[in-house]
Residue frames as a rotation matrix with the C-alpha (Angstrom) as fourth column:
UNK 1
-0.472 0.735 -0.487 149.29
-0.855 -0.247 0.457 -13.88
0.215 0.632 0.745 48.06
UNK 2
-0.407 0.138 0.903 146.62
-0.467 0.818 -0.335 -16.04
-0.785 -0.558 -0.268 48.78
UNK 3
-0.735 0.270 -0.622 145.53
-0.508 0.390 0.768 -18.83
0.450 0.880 -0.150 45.89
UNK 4
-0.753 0.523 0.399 141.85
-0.115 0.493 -0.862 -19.75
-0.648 -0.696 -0.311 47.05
UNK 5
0.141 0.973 -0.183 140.38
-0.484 -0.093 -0.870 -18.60
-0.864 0.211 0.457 44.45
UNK 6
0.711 0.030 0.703 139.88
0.590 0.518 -0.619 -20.30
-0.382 0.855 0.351 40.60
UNK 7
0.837 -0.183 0.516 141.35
0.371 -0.503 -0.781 -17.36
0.402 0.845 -0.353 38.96
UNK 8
0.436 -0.847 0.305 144.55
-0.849 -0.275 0.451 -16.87
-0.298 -0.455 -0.839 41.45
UNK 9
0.009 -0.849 0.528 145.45
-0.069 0.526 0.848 -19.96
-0.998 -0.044 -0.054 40.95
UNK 10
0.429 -0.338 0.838 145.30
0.903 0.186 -0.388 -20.08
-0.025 0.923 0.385 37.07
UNK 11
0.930 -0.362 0.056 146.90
-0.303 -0.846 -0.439 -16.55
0.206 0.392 -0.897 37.15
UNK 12
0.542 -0.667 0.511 149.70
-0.517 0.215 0.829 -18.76
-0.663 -0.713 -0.228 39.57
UNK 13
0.443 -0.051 0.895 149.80
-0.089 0.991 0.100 -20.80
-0.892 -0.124 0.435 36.97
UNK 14
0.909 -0.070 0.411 150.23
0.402 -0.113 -0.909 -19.12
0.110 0.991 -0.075 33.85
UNK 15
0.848 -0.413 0.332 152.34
-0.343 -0.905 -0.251 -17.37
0.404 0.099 -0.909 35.05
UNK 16
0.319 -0.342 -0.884 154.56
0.309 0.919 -0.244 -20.57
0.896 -0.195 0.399 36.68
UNK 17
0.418 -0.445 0.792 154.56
-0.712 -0.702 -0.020 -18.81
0.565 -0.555 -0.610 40.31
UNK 18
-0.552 -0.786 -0.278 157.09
-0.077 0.380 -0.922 -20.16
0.831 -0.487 -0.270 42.71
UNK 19
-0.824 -0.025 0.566 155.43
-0.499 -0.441 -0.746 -18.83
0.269 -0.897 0.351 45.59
UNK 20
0.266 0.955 -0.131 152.19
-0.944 0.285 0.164 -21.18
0.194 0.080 0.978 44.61
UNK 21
-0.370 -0.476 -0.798 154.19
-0.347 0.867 -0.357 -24.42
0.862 0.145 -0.486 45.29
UNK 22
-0.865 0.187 -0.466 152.29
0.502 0.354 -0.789 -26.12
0.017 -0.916 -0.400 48.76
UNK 23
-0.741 0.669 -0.056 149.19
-0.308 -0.413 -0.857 -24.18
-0.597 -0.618 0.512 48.23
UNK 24
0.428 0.794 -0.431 147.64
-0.605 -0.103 -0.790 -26.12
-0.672 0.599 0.436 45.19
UNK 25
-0.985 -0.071 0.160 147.95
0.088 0.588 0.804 -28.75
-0.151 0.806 -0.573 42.52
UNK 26
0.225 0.727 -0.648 145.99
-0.962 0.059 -0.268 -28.77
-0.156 0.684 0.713 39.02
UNK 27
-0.681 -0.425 0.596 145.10
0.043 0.790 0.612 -31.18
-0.731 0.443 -0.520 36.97
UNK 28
-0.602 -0.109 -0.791 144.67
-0.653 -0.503 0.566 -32.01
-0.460 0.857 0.232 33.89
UNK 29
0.157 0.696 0.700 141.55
-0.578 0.640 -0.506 -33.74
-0.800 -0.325 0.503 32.48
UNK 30
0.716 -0.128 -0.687 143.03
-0.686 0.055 -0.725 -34.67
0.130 0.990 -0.049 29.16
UNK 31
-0.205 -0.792 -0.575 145.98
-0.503 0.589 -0.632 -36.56
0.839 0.160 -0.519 30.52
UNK 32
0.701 0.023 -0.713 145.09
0.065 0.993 0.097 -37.55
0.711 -0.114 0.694 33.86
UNK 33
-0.013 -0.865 -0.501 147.70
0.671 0.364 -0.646 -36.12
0.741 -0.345 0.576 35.62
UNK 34
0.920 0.315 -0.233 148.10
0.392 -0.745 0.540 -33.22
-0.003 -0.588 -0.809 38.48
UNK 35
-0.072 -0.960 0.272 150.97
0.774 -0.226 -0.592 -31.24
0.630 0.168 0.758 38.84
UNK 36
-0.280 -0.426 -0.860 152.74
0.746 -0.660 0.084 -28.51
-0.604 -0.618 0.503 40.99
UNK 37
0.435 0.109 -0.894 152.17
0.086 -0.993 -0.079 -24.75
-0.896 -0.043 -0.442 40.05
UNK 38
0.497 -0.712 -0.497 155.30
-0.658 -0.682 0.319 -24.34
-0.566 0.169 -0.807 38.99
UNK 39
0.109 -0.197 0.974 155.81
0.358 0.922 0.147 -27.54
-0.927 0.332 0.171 36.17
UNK 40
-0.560 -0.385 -0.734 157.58
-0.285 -0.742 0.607 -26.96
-0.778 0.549 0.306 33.47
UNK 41
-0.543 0.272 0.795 155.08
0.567 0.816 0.108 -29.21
-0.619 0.510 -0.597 31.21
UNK 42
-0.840 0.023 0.542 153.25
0.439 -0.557 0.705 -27.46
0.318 0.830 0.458 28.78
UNK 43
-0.770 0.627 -0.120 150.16
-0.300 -0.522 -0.798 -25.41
-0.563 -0.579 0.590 29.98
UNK 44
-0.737 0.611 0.289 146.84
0.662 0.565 0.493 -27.01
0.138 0.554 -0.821 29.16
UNK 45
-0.475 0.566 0.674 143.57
0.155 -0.700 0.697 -25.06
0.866 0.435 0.245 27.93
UNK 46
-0.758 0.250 0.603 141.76
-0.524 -0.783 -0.334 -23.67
0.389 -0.569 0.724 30.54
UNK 47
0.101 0.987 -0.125 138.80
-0.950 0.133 0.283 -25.63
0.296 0.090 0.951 30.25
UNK 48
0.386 -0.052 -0.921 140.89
-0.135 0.984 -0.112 -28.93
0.913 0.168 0.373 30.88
UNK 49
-0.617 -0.778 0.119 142.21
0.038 -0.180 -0.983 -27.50
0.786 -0.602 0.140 34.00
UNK 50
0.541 0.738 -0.403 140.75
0.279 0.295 0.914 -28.63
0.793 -0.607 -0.046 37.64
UNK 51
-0.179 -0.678 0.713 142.55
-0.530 -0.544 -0.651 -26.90
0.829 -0.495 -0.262 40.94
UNK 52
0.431 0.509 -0.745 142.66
0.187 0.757 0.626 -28.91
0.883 -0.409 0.231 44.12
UNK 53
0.734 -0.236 0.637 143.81
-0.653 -0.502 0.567 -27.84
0.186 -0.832 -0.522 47.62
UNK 54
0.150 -0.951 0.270 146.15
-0.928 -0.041 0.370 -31.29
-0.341 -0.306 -0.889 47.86
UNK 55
-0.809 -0.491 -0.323 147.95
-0.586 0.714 0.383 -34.51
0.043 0.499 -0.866 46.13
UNK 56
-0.814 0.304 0.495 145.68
0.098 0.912 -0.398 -36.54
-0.572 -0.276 -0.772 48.18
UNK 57
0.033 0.880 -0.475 142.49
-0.299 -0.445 -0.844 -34.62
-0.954 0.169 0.248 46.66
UNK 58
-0.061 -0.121 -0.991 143.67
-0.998 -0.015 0.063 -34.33
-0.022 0.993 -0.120 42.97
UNK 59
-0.845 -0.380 -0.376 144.43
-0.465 0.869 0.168 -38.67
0.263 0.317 -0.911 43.64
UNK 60
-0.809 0.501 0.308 141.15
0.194 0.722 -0.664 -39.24
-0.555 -0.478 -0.681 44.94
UNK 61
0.000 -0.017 -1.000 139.66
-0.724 -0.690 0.012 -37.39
-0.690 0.724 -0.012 41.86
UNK 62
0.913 -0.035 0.407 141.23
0.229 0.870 -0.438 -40.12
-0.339 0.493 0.802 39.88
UNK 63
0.809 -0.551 -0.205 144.54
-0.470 -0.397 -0.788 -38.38
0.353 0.734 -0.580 38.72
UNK 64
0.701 -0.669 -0.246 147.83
0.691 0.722 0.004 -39.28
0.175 -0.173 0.969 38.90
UNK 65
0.513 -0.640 -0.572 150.99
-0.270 -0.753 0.601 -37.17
-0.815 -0.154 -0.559 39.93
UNK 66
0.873 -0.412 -0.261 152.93
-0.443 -0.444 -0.779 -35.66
0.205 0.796 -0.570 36.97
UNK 67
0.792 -0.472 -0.387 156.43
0.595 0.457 0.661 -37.57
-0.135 -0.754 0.643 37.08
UNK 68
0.115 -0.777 0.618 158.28
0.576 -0.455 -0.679 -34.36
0.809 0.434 0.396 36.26
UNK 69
-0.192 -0.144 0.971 157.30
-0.360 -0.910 -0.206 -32.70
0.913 -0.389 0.123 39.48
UNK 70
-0.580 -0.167 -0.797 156.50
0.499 0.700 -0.510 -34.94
0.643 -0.694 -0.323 41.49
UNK 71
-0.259 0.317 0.912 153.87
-0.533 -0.835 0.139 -33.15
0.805 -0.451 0.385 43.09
UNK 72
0.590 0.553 -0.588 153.21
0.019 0.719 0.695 -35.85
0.807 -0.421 0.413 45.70
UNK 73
-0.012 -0.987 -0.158 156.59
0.619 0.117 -0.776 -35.34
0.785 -0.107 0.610 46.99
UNK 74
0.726 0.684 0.073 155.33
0.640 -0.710 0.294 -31.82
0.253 -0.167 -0.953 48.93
UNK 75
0.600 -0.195 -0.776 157.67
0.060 -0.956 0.287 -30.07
-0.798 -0.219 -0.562 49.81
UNK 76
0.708 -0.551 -0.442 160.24
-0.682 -0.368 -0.633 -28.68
0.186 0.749 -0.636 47.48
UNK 77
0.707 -0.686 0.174 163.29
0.196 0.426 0.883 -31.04
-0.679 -0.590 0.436 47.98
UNK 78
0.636 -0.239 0.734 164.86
0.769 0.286 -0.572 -30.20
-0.073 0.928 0.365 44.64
UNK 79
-0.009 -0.900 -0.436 168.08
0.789 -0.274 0.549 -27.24
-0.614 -0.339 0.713 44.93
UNK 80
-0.859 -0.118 0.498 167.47
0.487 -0.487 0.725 -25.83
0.157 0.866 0.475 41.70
UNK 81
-0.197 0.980 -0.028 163.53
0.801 0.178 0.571 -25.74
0.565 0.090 -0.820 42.43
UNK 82
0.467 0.191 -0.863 163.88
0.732 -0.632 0.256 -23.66
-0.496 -0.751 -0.435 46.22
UNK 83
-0.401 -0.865 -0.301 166.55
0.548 -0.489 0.678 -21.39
-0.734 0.107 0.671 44.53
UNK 84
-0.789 0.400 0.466 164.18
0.421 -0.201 0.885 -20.26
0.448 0.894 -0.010 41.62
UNK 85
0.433 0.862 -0.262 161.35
0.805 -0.240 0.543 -19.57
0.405 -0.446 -0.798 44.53
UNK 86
0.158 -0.326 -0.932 163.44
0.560 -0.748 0.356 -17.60
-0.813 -0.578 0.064 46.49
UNK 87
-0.880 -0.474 -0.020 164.91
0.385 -0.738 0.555 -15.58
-0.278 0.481 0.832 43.43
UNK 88
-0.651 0.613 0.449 161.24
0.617 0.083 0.782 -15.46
0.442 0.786 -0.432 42.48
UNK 89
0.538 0.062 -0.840 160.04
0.759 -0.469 0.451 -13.83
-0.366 -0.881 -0.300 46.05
UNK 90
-0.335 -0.823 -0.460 162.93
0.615 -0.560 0.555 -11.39
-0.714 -0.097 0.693 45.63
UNK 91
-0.905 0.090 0.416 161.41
0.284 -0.601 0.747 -10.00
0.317 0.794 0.518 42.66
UNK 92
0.363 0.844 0.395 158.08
0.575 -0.536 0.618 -9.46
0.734 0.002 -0.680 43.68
UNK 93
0.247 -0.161 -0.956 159.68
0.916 -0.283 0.284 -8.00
-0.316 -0.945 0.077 46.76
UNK 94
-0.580 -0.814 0.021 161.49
0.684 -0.474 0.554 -5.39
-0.441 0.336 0.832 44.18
UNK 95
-0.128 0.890 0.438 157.82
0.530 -0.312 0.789 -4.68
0.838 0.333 -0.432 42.36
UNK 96
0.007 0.840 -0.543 156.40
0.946 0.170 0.275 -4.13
0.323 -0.515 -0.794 45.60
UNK 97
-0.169 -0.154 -0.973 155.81
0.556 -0.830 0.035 -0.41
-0.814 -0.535 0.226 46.96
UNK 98
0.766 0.456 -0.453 155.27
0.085 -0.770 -0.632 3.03
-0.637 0.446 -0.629 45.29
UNK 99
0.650 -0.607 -0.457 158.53
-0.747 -0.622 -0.235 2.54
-0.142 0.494 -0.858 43.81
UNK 100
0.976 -0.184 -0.113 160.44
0.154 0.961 -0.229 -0.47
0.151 0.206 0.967 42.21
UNK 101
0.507 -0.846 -0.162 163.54
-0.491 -0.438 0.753 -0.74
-0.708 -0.303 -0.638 43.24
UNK 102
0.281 -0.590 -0.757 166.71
-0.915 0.073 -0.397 -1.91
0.290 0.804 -0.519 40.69
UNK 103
0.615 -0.071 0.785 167.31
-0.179 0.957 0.227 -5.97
-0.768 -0.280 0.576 40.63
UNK 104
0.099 -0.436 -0.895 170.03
-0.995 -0.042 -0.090 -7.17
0.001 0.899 -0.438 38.26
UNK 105
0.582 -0.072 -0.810 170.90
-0.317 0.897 -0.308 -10.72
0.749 0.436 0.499 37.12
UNK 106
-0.435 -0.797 -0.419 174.03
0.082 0.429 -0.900 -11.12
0.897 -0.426 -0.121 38.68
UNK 107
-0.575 0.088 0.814 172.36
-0.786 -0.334 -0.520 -10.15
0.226 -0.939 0.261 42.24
UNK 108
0.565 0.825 -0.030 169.65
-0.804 0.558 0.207 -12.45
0.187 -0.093 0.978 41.66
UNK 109
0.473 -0.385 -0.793 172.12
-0.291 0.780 -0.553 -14.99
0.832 0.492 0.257 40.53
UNK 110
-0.504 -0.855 -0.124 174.47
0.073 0.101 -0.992 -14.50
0.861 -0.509 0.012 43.66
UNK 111
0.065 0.702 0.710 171.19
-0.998 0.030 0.061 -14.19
0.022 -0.712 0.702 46.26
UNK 112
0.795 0.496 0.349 170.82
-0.553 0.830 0.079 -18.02
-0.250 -0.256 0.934 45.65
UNK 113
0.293 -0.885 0.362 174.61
-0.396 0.233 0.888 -19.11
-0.870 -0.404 -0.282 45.19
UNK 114
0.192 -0.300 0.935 174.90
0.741 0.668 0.062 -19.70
-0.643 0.681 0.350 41.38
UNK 115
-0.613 -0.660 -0.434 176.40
0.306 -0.705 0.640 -17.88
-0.728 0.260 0.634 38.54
UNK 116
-0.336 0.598 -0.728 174.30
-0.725 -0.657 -0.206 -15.49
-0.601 0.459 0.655 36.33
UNK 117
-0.562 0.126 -0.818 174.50
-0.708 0.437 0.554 -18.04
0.427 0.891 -0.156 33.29
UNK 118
-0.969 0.052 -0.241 173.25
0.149 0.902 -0.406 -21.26
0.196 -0.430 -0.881 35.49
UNK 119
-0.743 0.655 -0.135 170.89
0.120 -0.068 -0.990 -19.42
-0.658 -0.752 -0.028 37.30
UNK 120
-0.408 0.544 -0.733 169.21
-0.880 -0.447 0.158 -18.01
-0.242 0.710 0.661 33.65
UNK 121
-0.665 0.048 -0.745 169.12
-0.555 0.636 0.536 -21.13
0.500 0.770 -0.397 32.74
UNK 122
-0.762 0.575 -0.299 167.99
0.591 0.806 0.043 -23.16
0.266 -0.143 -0.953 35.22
UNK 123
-0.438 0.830 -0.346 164.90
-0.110 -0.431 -0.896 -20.11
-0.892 -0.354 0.280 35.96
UNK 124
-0.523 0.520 -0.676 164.00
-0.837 -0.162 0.523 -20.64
0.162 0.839 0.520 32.37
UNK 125
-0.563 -0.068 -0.824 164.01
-0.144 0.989 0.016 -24.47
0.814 0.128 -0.567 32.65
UNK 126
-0.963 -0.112 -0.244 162.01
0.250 -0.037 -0.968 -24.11
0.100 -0.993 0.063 35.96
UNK 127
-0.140 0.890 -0.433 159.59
0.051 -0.431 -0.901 -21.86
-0.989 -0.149 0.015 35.50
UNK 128
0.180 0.292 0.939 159.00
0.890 0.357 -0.282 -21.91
-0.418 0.887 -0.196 31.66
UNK 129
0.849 0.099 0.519 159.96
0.281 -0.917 -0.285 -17.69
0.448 0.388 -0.806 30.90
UNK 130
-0.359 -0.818 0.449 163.36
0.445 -0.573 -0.689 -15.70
0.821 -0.048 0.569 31.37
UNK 131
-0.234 0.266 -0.935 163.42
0.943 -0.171 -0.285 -13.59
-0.236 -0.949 -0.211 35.01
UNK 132
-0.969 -0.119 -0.214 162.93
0.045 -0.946 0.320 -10.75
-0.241 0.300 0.923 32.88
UNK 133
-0.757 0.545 -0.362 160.02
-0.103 0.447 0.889 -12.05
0.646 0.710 -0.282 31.77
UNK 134
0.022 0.518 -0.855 158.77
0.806 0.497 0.322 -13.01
0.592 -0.696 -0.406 34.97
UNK 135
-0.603 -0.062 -0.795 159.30
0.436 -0.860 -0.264 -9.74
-0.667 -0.506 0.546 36.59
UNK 136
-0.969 0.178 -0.171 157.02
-0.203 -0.969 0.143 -8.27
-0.140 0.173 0.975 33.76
UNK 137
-0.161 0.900 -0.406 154.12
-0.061 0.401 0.914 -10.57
0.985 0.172 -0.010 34.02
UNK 138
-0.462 -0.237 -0.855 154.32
0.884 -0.193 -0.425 -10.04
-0.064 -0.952 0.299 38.04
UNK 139
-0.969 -0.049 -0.241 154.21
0.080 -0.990 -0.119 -6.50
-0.233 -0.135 0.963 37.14
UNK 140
-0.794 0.515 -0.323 151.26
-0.421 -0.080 0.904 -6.85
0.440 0.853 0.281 35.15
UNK 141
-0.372 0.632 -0.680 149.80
0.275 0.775 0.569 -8.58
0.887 0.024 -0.462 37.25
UNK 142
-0.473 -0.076 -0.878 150.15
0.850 -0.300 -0.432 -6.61
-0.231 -0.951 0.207 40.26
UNK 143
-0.971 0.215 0.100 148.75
-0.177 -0.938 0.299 -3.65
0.158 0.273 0.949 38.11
UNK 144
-0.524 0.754 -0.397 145.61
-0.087 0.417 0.905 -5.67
0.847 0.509 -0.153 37.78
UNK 145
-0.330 0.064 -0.942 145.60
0.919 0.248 -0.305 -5.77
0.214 -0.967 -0.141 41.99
UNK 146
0.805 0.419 0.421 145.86
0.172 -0.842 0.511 -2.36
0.568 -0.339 -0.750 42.19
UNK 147
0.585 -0.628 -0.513 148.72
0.665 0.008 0.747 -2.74
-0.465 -0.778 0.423 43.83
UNK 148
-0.561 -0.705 0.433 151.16
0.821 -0.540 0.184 -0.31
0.104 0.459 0.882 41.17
UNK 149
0.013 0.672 -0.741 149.78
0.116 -0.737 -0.666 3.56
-0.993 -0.078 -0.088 41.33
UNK 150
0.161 0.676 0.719 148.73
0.974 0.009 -0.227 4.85
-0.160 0.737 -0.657 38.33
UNK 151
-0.633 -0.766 -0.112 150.06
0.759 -0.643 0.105 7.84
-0.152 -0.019 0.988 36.59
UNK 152
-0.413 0.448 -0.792 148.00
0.033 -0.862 -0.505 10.92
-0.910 -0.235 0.342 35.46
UNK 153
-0.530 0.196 -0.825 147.95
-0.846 -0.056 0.530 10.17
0.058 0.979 0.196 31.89
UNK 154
0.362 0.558 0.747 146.20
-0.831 0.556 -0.013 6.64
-0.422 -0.616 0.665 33.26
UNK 155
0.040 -0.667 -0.744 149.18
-0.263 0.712 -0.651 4.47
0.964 0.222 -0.147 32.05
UNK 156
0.934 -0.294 -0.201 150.87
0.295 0.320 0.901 2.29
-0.200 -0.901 0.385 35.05
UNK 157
0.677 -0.673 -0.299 154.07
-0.709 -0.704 -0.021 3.51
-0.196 0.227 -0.954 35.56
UNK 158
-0.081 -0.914 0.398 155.35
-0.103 0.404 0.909 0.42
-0.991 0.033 -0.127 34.49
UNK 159
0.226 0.239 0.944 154.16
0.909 0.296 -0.293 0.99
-0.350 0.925 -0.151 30.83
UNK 160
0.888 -0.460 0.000 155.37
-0.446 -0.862 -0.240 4.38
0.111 0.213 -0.971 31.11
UNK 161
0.129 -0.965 0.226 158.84
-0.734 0.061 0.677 3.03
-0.667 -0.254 -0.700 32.11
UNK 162
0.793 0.314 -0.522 158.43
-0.561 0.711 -0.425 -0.44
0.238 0.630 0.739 30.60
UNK 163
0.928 -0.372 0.028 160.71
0.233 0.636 0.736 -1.77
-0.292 -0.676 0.677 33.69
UNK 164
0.704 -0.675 0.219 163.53
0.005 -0.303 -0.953 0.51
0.710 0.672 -0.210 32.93
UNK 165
0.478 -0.156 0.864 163.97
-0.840 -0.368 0.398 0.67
0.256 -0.917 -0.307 36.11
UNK 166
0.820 -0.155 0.551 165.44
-0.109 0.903 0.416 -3.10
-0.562 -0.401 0.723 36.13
UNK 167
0.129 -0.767 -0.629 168.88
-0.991 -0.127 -0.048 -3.76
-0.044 0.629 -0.776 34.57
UNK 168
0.714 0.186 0.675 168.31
-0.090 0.980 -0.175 -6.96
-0.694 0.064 0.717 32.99
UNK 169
0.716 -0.190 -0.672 171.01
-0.663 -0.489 -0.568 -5.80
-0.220 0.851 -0.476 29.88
UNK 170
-0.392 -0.861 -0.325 172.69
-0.867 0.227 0.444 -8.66
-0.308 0.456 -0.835 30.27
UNK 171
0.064 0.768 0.637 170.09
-0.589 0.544 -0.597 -10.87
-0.805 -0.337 0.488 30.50
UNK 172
0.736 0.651 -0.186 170.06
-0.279 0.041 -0.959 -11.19
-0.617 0.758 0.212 26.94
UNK 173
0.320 -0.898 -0.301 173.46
-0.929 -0.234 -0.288 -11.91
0.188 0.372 -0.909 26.48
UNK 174
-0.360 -0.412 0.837 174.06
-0.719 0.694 0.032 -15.29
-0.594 -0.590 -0.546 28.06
């Protein structure tokens, strides 16, 4: 996906996408600061939000880099950080097509070498929402592309299904 425009990248954002990390830093005009996509800091109002193509931009601006993300830093250098993109990739990869295909925890968890519990955690702590979560704002968002088909009754078929198709059941356990 590409994030040129205003409203990709605040959809990147609300939504804390992984895959937006290197193509954009906001900032914030209230604090001063810029940050990565994918910071776990609270989301600021819309109106206080300013998108910038790179660090150097957002610092010549006047802002400062965020010191939770370090967005100055570019690339990802952080274990926990790449390991949350990739699991994050992997889902949309599952969304994608005429048919979603089945993703469970543990798979996710064991795609990026860490056990289910860790991995929940650290994707909450990461990205600010549960991978369940994030797999249905994705969805939701991909409906909005055009990218999901549309049943006859003019539901998406993930509001007919409501992502039954995913076995997240333990999700909710850990």
């Amino acid at each position: 996906m590409s994030f040129t425009t205003d409203q990709s990248r605040w959809r990147a954002l609300t939504v804390r996408d992984a895959n937006a990390n290197g193509h954009f830093v906001y900032s914030v005009k209230s604090t001063g600061i810029y940050c990565r996509p994918t910071c776990p800091a609270r989301l600021a109002r819309r109106a206080n939000v300013g998108f910038y193509k790179t660090s150097a931009e957002a610092e010549a601006a006047g802002f400062r880099a965020c010191k939770r993300c370090k967005p100055e830093a570019g690339t990802i250098d952080d274990p926990q950080e790449r390991a949350v993109a990739k699991a994050c990739a992997l889902i949309e990869e599952a969304l994608q097509g005429s048919k979603p295909k089945s993703i469970k925890l543990q798979d996710l968890a064991k795609s990026v070498g860490l056990t289910p519990r860790y991995f929940h955690k650290i994707f909450k702590d990461k990205t600010g929402m549960t991978p369940k979560e994030y797999a249905k704002s994705k969805a939701q968002g991909l409906e909005g592309a055009g990218a999901i088909p549309v049943s006859t009754e003019g539901q998406t078929m993930f509001e007919s299904l409501d992502l039954e198709s995913f076995d997240f059941t333990d999700l909710m356990n850990l």
